[in-house]
C-alpha positions in Angstrom: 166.1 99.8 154.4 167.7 96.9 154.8 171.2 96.0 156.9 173.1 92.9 155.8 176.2 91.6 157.4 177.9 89.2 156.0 180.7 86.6 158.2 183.4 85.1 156.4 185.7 82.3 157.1 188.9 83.4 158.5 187.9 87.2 157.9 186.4 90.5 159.5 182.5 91.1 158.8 181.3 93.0 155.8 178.1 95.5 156.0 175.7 96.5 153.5 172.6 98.4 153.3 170.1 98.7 150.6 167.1 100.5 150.3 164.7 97.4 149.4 161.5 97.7 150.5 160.3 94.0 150.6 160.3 92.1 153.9 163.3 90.4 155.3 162.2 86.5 154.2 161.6 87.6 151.0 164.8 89.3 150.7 166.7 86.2 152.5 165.1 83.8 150.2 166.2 86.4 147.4 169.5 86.7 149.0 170.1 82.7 149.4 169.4 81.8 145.7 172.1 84.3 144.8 174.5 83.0 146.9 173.8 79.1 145.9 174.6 80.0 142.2 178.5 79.7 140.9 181.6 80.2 142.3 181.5 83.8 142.6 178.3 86.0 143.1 178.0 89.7 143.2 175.8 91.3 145.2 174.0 94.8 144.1 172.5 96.9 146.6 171.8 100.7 146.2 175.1 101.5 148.1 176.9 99.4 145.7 178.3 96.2 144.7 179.9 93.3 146.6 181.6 90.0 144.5 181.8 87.5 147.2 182.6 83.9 146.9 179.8 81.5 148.7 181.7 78.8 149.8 183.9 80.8 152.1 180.6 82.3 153.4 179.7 81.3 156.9 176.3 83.1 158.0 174.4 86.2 156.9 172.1 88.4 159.2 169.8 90.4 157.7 167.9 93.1 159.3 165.2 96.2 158.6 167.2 99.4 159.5 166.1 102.5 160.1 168.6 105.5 160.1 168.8 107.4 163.3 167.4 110.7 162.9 169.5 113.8 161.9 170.1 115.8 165.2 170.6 119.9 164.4 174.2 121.1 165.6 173.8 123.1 168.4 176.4 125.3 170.1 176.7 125.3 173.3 176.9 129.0 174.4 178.5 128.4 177.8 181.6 126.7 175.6 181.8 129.7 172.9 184.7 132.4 173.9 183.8 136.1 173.3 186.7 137.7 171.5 189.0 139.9 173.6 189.5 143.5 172.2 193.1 144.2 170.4 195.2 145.9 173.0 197.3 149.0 172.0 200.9 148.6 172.3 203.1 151.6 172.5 206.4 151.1 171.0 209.6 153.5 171.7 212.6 153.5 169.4 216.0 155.5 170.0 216.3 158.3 168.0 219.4 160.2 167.9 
């Protein structure tokens, strides 16, 4: 899996991950003849797609990712609360 962020000018960073198998400088060189080609590119990954605009594109890092592994929930026993028993309540009315 692959992790690409992508710096604009004069904007916040966009992240995309794609589950290419190839090497990184193969998919950089892949990567860079996209974005050398028109005035707008789009970019298909298997998370989806991305149209960017190459001139306003200032760096791209590009970087094998591996997802963390899947941790079971647990429950921590000493946090869970026991359920207190219903208390009987005796109610008196007036009757005349």
């Amino acid at each position: 899996m692959k992790r690409i962020v992508i710096f604009q000018e004069g904007s916040n960073t966009v992240e995309l991950l794609d589950d290419d198998g190839s090497d990184v400088p193969n998919y950089a060189e892949r990567l860079s003849d996209l974005l050398q080609v028109g005035n707008v590119s789009i970019i298909n990954t298997t998370g989806g797609s991305l149209v960017v605009r190459p001139s306003k594109i200032t760096s791209v890092l590009i970087q094998d990712h591996k997802e963390p592994p899947k941790k079971p929930i647990k429950k921590d026993p000493k946090n869970i609360k026991k359920a207190e028993p219903k208390k009987e309540v005796d109610i008196i009315t007036d009757v005349d």
